[in-house]
Structures are given as C-alpha cells and as structure tokens.
N, C-alpha and C positions, 0 to 999 in steps of 0.2 A: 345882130343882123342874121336874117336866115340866109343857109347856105344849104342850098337845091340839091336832094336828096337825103337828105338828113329825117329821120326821124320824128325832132322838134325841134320847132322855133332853136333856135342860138342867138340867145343874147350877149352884147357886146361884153367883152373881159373887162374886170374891173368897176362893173357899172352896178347898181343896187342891184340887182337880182343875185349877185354873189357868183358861185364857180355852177358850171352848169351841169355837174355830176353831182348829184345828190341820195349822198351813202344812208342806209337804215342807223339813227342812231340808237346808241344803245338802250335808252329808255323808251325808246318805240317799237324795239323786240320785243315783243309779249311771248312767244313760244318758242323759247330756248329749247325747247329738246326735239322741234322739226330739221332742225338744222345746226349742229353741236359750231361748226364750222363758221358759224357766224358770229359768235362770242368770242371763238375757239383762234380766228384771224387777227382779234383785236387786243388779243393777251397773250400771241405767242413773242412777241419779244423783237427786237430793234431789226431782226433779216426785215419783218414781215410790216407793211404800213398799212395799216385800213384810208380808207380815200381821203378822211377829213386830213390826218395826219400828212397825206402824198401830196392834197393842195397844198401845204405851206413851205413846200421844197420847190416852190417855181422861182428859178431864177438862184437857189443858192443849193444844189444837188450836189455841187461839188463838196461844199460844208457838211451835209449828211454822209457823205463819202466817207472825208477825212483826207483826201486827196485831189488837189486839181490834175483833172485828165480829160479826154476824149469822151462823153456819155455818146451811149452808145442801146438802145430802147429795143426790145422783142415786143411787139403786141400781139398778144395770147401765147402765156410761153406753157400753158397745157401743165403736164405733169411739172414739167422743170427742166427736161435732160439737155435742150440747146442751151438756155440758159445759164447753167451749172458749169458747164463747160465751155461753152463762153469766156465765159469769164476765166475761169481756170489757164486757160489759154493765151489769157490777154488782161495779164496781171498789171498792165501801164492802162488799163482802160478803167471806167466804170461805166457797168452793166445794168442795164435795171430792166427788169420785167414787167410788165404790165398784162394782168390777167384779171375777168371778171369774178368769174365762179370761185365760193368761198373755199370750197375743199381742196379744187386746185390751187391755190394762192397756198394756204398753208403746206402744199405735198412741196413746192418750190421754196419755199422758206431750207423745209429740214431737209433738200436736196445742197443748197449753199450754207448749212451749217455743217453737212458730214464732211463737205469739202474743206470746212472751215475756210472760205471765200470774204477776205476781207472787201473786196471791190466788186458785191454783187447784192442788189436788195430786189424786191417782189413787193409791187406793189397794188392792191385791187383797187381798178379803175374799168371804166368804159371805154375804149378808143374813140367813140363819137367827139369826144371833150378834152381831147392832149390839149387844147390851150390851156385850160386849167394848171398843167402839170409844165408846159415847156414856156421856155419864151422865144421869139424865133429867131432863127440861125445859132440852137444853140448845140444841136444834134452833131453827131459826126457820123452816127447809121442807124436805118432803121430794117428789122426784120421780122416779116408778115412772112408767118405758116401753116398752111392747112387751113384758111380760114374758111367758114360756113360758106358754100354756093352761093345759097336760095337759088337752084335754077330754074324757078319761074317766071315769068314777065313780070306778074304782080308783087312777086318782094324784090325788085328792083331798089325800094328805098331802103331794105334791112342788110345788103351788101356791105361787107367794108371796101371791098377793091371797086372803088366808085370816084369820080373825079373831084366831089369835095374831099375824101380821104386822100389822094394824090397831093390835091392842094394844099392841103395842112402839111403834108410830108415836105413838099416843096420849101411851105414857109421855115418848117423847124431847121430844115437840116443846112445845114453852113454851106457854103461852099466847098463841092470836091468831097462831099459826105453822100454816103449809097443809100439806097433803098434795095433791098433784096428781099425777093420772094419767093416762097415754093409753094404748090400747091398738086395735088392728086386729081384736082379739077383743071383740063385745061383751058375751059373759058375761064377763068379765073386769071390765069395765063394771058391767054391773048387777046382779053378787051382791053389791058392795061395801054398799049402804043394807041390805039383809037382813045380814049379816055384822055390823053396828052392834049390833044388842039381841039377835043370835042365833049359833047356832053353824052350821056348813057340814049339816048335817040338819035344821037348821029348830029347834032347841030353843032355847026362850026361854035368855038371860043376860044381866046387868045391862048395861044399855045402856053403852057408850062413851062418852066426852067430846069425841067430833067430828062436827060439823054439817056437812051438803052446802050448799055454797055454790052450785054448781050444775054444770050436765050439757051435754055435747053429742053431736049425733048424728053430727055428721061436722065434725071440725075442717079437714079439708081444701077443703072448701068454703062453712065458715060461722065465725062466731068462739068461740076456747076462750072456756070460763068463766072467763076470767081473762083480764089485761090482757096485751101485749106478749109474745103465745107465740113463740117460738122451735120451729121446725119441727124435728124428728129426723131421722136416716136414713130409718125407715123408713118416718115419715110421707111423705116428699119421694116416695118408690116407690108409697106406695100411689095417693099424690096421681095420680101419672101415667097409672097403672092405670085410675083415676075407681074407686076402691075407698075404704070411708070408712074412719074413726080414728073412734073410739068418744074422751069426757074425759069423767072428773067431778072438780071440786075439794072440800075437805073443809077444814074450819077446827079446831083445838085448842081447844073452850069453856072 
C-alpha cells in the first residue's frame, strides 16, 4: 500500500515483492575501489549487518542480541557517538542503529567495538522501510537527529520528519515508548504537533497515538525534555558556534 509522502510505492510486508529496501548485492558491485566501504560493511564482522542480513532479524533482534531487553532504534546514528554511548549507558537495553551511508555504518561499528558494547549493533538500512526491520509495538524508543531539512516546498516528499514517518513511529513503538528528536533545524522541530492530526498541506486526519511530552528551544544551553541527554556530533559544533538545537519528545498513548 502506498503511504502519501513517501518516495515509492510501498508494497504490503510479506507479500511477493519481498522487503522493500533493496541493498546492492555483492555481485552486482562491479567497482570495488569507488567505494572500499561498500565491500568494506559487508565483511567487517557480527557489530556491523549489511540490509539483506538486517531483514532477517525482524521479529527475533532479541536473538541477534543475545539478550531479551527493551530495543531501542537511532535512525541516522552518523559517525556513531549517540549510539556508542547509548548503549554504554543502558547496558539492560539493546541498541541498534540504523544508518544509510556505507562509511558511516562501518566508522559506528568500530565506535561499539572500542567500547567493546555487547548490547549495541549498526545496521545499514533506509528509514523509508523499518517495516522491513520491525514488527509493530515492538520498540520501547526511537531517536531522530539532525536529520536532512529539504527546506524547499518541492522536496517535501524527501523529508523524513513527515507524517508517514510519524506513523510508522507510532505503529512500532509499544506503548509508553518515546520518540525523541533533535534537530539544528527548527522547522524540523515544529511541524511535528501539526503532522500529528494532519497531513504536510494542512488537511485534517485522524489524529496519531503520540503525545508531546515536551519541547526545547535550545538544548545546548538549557535542558532536553528528557532526562540524561547525551549530546550528538552535531550538537557539540553547534554548541561551540553559540548556534541552538531545536528538541521535542513524544510518547506512544
């Protein structure tokens, strides 16, 4: 089923077309040395899962773990450094990252093996496609940071913070499981409460099942809506700048 705003068509889970994130296989790479990082993801070892590998952990993550816990999802964890310590922090959770870009996926890998991070993996995928990866209500948080603007009208559908993205957030996360986000953009920030009962044009639809728990105007100089944040890459830059971070946190009713 297509869901409005999306990029492409979305075919139903489970149905012949297969998972709808579809990774370069390896014998479809012809030029290994444009991109060492694309070989280089798929042979660094059990932190790091190339996507084919990541689809076949929907529904048994805890099994990949080695632990039944709380998962707990970054999408775009960037270099690594939320992530890493994340986890580091909340050794009764497991962690998993979710990052496109092949270099960054592997710089996050050997960020949770310096740590030696039993309860933290990286895995490259799309965020268009978590069905792929989740099944719903199985989340207990998820965390969006610094994601791409697009602040033009016309990449309106290349946005992740858009109300089919809300909706899948919605479906994954359990009850009493957050969504938290930061961003250096603050429309990024505050179309999310409109996005809730509406579409990206303003037209009424049924409201969401997630509550703002609350908002800030600059987490680099006041406190996140939430306890114990853990600063990003790119918060740390802005911080230095005296440039603010926009947060708002959201709850699963």
């Amino acid at each position: 089923m297509a869901v409005h705003g999306r990029p492409t068509p979305q075919p139903n889970i489970g149905s012949d077309d297969g998972p709808r994130f579809k990774d370069v296989a390896p014998d479809e790479y012809t030029n290994a040395d444009a991109n060492p990082y694309v070989m280089g993801h798929r042979t660094y070892g059990p932190t790091c899962l190339p996507a084919s590998e990541a689809q076949q952990q929907r529904g048994k993550w805890a099994e990949r773990f080695g632990q039944e816990a709380q998962l707990h999802v970054e999408v775009g964890s960037g270099n690594g450094i939320f992530l890493a310590e994340h986890a580091r922090r909340n050794p009764q959770w497991n962690v998993l990252g979710i990052e496109l870009r092949y270099k960054r996926v592997v710089l996050c890998a050997k960020k949770i093996d310096t740590l030696k991070l039993k309860n933290a993996l990286i895995c490259r995928y799309n965020a268009y496609y978590l069905d792929d990866l989740f099944l719903e209500g199985s989340l207990s948080g998820i965390y969006v940071h610094h994601p791409d603007p697009w602040s033009k009208t016309r990449h309106e559908k290349n946005r992740l913070i858009s109300r089919w993205f809300l909706a899948d957030c919605a479906r994954f996360l359990k009850p009493g499981g957050w969504l938290r986000m930061k961003s250096d953009h603050r429309d990024n920030i505050a179309r999310v409460e409109g996005l809730l009962a509406h579409d990206s044009e303003g037209n009424p639809l049924p409201p969401l099942p997630l509550a703002i728990t609350g908002r800030s105007e600059d987490v680099t100089t006041g406190l996140a809506p939430w306890p114990d944040d853990i600063e990003t890459n790119f918060q740390a830059k802005f911080r230095k700048k005296s440039e603010p971070v926009y947060a708002i946190g959201l709850i699963r009713t």
